[in-house]
C-alpha positions in Angstrom: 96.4 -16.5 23.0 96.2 -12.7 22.0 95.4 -13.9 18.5 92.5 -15.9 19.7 91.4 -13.1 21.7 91.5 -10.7 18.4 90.0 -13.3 16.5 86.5 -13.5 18.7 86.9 -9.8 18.7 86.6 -9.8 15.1 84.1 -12.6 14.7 81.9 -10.9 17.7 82.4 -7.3 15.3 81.3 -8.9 12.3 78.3 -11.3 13.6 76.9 -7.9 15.3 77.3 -6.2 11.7 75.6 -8.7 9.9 72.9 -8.8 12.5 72.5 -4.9 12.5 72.8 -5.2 8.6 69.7 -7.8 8.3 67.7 -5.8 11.0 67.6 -2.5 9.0 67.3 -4.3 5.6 64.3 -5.9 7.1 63.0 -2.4 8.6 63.5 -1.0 4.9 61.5 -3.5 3.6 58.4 -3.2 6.1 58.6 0.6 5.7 59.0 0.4 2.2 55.7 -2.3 2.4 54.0 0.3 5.3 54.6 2.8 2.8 53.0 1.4 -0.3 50.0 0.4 1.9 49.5 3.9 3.0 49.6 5.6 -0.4 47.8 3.0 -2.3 44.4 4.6 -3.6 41.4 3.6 -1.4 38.4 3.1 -3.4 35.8 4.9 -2.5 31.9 4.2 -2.5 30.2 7.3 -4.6 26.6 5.3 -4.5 24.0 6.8 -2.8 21.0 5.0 -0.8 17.7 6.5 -1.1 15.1 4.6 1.9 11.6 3.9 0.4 8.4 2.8 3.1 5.6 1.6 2.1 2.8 -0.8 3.3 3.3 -3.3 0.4 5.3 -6.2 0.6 8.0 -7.0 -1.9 6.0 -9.2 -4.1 3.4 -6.3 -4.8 5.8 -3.7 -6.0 8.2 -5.7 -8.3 7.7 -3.7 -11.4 7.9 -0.3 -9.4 11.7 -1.6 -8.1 12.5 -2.6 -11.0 12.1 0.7 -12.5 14.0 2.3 -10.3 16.8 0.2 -10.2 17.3 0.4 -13.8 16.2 4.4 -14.1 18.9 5.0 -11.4 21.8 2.2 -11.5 24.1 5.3 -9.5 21.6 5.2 -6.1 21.1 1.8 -3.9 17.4 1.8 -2.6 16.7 0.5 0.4 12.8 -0.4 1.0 11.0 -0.8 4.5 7.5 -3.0 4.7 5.5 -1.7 7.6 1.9 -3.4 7.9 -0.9 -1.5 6.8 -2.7 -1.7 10.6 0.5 -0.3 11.7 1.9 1.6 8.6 0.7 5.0 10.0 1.5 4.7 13.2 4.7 3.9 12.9 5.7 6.7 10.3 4.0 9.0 12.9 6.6 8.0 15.4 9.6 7.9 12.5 8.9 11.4 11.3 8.6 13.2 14.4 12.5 12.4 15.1 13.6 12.3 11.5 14.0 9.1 11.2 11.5 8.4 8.5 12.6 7.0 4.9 13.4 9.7 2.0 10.1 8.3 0.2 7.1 7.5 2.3 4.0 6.1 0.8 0.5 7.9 1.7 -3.1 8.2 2.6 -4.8 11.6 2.2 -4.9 12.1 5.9 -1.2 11.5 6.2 0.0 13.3 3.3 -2.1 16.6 5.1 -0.8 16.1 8.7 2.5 16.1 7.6 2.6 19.1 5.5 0.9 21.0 8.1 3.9 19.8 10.1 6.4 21.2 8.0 7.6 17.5 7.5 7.2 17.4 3.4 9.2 19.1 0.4 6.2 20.8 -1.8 5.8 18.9 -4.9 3.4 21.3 -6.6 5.9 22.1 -9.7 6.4 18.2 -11.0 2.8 17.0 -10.2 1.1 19.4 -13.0 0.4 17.0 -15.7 -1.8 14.9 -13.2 -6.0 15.5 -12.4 -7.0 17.4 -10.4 -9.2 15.0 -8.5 -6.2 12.9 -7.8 -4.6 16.1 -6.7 -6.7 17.2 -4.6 -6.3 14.3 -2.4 -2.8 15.8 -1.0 -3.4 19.4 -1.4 -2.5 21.7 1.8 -2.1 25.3 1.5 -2.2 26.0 -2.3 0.5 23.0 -2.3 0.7 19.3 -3.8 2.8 17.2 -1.5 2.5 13.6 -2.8 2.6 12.4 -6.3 -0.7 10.3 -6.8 -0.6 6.7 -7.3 -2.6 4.9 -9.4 -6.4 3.7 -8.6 -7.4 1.4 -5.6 -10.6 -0.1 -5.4 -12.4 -3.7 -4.3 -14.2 -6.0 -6.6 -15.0 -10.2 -6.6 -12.4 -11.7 -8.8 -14.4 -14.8 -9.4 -13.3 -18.4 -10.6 -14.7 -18.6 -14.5 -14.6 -21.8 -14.6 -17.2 -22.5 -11.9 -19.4 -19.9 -13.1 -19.4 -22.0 -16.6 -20.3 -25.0 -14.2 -23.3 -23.5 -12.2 -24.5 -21.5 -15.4 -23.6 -18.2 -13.3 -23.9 -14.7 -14.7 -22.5 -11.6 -13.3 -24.9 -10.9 -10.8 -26.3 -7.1 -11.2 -28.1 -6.7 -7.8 -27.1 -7.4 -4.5 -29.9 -10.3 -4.2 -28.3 -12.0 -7.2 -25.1 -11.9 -5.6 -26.5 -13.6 -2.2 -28.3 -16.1 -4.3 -25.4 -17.2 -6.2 -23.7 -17.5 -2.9 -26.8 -19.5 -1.9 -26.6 -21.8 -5.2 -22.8 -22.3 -4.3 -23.1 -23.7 -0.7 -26.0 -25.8 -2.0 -22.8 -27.5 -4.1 -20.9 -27.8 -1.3 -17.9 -25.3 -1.4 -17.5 -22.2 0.5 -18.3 -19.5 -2.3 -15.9 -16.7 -0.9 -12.0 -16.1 0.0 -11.2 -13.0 2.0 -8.8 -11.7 3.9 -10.2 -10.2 6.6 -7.3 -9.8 9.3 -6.7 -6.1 7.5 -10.1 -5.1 8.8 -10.1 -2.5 5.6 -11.5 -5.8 3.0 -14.8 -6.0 5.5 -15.0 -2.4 5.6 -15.1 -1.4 1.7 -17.7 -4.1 1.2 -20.1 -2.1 4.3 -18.9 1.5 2.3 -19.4 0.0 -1.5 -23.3 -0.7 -0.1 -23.5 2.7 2.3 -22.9 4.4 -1.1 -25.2 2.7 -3.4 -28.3 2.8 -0.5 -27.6 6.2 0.8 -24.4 8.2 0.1 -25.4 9.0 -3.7 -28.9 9.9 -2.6 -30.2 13.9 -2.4 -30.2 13.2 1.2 -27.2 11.5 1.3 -24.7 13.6 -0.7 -23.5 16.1 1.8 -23.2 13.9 4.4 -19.5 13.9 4.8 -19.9 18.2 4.8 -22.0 17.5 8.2 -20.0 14.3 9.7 -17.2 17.2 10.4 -20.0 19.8 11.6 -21.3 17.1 13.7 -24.9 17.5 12.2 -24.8 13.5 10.7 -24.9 10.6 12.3 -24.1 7.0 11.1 -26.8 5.2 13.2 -29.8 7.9 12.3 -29.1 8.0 8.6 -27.1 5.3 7.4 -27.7 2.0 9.9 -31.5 2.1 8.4 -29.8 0.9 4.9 -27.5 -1.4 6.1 -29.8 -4.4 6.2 -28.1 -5.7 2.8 -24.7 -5.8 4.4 -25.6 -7.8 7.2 -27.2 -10.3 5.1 -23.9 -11.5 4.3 -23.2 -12.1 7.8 -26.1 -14.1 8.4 -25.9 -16.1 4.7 -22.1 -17.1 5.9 -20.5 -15.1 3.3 -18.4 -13.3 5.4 -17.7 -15.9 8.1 -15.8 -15.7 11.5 -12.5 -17.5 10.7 -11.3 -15.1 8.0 -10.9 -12.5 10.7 -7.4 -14.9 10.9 -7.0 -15.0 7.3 -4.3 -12.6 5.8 -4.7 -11.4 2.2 -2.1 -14.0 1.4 -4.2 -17.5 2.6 -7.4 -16.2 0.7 -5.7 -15.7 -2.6 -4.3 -19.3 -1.9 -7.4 -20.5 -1.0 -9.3 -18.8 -4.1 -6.2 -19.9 -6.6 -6.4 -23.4 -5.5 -10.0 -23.6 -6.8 -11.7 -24.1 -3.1 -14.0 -20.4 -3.4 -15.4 -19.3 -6.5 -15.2 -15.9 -5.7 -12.3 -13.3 -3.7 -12.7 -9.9 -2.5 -10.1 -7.9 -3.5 -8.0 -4.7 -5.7 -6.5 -4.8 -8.5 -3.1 -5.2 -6.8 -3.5 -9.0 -6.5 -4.3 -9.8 -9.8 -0.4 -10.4 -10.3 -0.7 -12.7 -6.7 -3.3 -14.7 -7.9 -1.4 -15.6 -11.1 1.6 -16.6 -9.1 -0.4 -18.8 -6.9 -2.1 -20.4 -10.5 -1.2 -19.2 -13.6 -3.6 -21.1 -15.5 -6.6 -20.1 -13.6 -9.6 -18.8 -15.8 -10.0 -15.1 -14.5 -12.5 -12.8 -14.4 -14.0 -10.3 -12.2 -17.6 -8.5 -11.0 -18.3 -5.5 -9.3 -21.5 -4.9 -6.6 -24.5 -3.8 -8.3 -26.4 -0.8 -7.1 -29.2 -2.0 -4.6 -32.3 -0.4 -7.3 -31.3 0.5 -10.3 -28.5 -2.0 -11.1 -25.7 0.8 -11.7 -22.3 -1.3 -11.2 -20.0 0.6 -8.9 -16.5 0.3 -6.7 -15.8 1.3 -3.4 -12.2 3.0 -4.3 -10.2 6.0 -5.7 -6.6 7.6 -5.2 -5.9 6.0 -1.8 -2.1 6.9 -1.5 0.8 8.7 -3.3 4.6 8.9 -2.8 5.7 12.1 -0.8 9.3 13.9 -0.1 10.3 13.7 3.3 12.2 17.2 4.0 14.9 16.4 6.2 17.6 18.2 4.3 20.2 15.8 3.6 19.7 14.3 0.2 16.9 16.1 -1.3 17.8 17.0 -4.5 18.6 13.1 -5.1 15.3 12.1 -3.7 13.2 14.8 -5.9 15.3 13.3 -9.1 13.7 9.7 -8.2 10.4 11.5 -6.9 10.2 13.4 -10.5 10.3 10.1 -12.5 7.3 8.9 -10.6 5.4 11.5 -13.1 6.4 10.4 -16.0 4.4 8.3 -18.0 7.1 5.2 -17.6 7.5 5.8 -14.6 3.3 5.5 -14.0 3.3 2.5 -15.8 5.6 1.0 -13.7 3.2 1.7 -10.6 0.4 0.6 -12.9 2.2 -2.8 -13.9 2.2 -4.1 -10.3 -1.6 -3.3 -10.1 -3.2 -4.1 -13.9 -6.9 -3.1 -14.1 -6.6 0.1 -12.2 -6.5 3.6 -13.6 -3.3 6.1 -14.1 -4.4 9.8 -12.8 -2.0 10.9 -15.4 -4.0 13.5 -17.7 -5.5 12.1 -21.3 -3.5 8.2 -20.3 -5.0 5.5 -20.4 -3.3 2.4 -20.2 -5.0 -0.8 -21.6 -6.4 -3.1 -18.3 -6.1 -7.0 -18.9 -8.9 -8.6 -20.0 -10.3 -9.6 -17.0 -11.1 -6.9 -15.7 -13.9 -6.0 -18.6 -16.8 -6.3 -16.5 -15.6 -3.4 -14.5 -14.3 -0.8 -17.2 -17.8 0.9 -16.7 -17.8 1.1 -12.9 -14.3 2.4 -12.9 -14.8 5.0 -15.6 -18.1 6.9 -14.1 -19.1 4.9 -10.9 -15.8 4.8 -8.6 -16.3 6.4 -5.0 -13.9 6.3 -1.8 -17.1 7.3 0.5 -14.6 8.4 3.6 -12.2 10.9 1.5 -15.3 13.5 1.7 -15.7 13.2 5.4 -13.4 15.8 6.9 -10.0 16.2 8.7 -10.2 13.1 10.9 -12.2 10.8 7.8 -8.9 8.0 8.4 -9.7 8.0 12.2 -13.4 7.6 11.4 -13.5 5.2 8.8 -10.8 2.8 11.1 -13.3 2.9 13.8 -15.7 1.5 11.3 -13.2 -1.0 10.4 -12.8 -2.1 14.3 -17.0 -2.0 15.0 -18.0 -4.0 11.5 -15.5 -6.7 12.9 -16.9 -6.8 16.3 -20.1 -7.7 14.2 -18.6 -10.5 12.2 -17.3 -12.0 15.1 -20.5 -11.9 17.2 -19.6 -9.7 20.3 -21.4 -6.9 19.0 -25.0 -6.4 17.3 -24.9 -4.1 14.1 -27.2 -1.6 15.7 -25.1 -1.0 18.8 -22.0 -0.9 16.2 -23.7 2.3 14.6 -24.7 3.5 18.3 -20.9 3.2 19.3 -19.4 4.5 15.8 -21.4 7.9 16.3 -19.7 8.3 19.9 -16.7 7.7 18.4 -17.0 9.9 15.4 -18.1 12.6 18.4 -15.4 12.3 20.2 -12.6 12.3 17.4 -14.4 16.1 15.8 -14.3 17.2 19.6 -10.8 16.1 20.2 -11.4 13.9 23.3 
């Protein structure tokens, strides 16, 4: 009996043993695990992201990411697409709590608030090898603060193929233009696409005929110096000339339903061979292509209303500014620099063939189609609103919002100018 008792004594001894044995065998092997897990090198991410805004959608600015993706493989760029009809607005409201993008596309108007605001890094020291009448666009102080793009502007892009049909030629006055427009309805198709839900389209076509008629006369010259005196007034000097404009109201031209057409269903519209003719920039060309690659291209610019002179409504509209927020500046003014550089222009200029680099003694060579404007872009290319004062964005939007109350038919283009003038006063008296 006492050897059985010794015996479960020794079996209970070595069963606790072995037990305790495994246990700490097993602890050793999780620490040892724990352990490798805790020193094994974590991989760190060393890229940098570098946030771009702009009001132009992906499709518009592939050759401009592209360069920058391949420029600088080291950064990850992060692009925001705001609406143009909001655009401004909502970088207004980003940049007033610093949370606006390290890159900000911009007007004149913006590019000037924000520098007064302290809101932009100068840019004065890289911008040097570009002209001056670009420059001037986002001067402040004796400082540059945005690199200028390239050349905006609005033209026809018209449909060669019909034009060989109807025995069209590029018309050189407006009346040529509206009887084309007549010959084409009398075949029965609509003769022009446009996107007129951006109210900007309807706009430039009322400014490209405000400056033939008026703005390049002697007594029309200066009037953007009075506009911000508040000695000039729309309805007085220039609703008397606007008579040429409306005509295209009243010949169906312009019609109600593009108001609901984006830029997007009018290039569609045009590329699918349904309008001979579509307002637009330079910046679609590459669209229209993608809609119809065989399409036979060509485009025409608005004659002067006397004399014939071709011209286009257009200029530096926007460049790329520094926002100075202090975190990763010295990245963003590396990508900012190569913006100046003639590659990096060309990339800008490849997503919008047919415009103009500001880039001193640079040209680069527009496609073909856009031959019947080289003229009209060299010496006749005029952004009317850039010479009317501090507030000329606020103005010119109001003309946008009144020449589309005319289109649609709830306002008469002489009470448009009436209202436009009130306006205008009200934005120089700050009310």
């Amino acid at each position: 009996m006492k050897n059985v008792k010794m015996l479960r004594l020794f079996l209970d001894i070595f069963i606790s043993v072995t037990v305790t044995m495994s246990f700490l065998c097993s602890c050793a092997e999780v620490s040892d695990n724990a352990q490798q897990v805790v020193l094994a090198p974590k991989e760190e991410n060393t890229r940098k992201e570098i946030r771009i805004a702009t009001w132009y959608e992906d499709s518009y600015i592939t050759n401009f990411k592209a360069y920058l993706a391949e420029r600088f493989p080291k950064y990850d760029f992060e692009y925001t697409y705001v609406q143009r009809t909001n655009y401004e607005s909502v970088i207004d409201s980003q940049i007033s709590y610093d949370g606006a993008a390290d890159i900000i596309f911009v007007t004149e108007n913006m590019a000037k608030r924000y520098a007064r605001g302290g809101y932009l890094v100068p840019l004065t020291k890289m911008v040097n090898g570009f002209d001056e009448e670009a420059l001037d666009k986002f001067k402040y102080m004796d400082e540059y603060y945005a690199i200028p793009g390239v050349s905006a502007y609005e033209c026809f892009y018209i449909n060669k193929d019909y034009f060989e049909k109807f025995s069209f030629k590029p018309p050189s006055e407006y009346m040529d233009f509206y009887d084309m427009c007549a010959t084409i309805r009398k075949h029965g198709m609509k003769p022009l696409s446009s996107g007129l839900k951006d109210k900007e389209g309807l706009a430039s076509s009322a400014m490209a005929i405000m400056q033939a008629s008026y703005f390049r006369t002697p007594e029309g010259e200066d009037f953007g110096e009075r506009l911000g005196q508040g000695k000039a007034s729309f309805y007085e000097e220039v609703y008397p000339h606007m008579e040429m404009w409306y005509k295209m109201i009243e010949d169906e031209i312009f019609t109600k339903d593009m108001c609901l057409m984006d830029k997007k269903a009018a290039i569609k519209e045009f590329a699918d061979g349904k309008t001979v003719l579509l307002s637009g920039g330079p910046e679609d060309y590459n669209q229209i292509y993608k809609e119809n690659p065989s399409i036979n291209l060509g485009t025409i610019a608005f004659g002067g209303k006397d004399d014939g002179t071709e011209l286009l409504t257009g200029g530096c509209e926007y460049g790329f500014a520094v926002v100075n927020d202090g975190d990763n500046v010295s990245d963003v003014l590396e990508v900012a620099r190569s913006l100046t550089t003639l590659m990096g222009q060309k990339a800008i200029w490849k997503d919008s063939p047919g415009s103009k680099t500001y880039l001193k003694n640079v040209k680069f060579d527009s496609p073909h189609e856009f031959d019947n404007l080289q003229d009209a872009l060299e010496n006749n290319l005029y952004l009317p609103y850039t010479g009317w004062g501090y507030y000329s964005r606020e103005i010119s939007v109001e003309l946008e919002n009144e020449f589309q109350q005319v289109l649609l038919g709830r306002e008469n283009l002489e009470d448009a100018f009436k209202r436009i003038d009130e306006k205008v006063k009200a934005i120089v008296e700050g009310n």
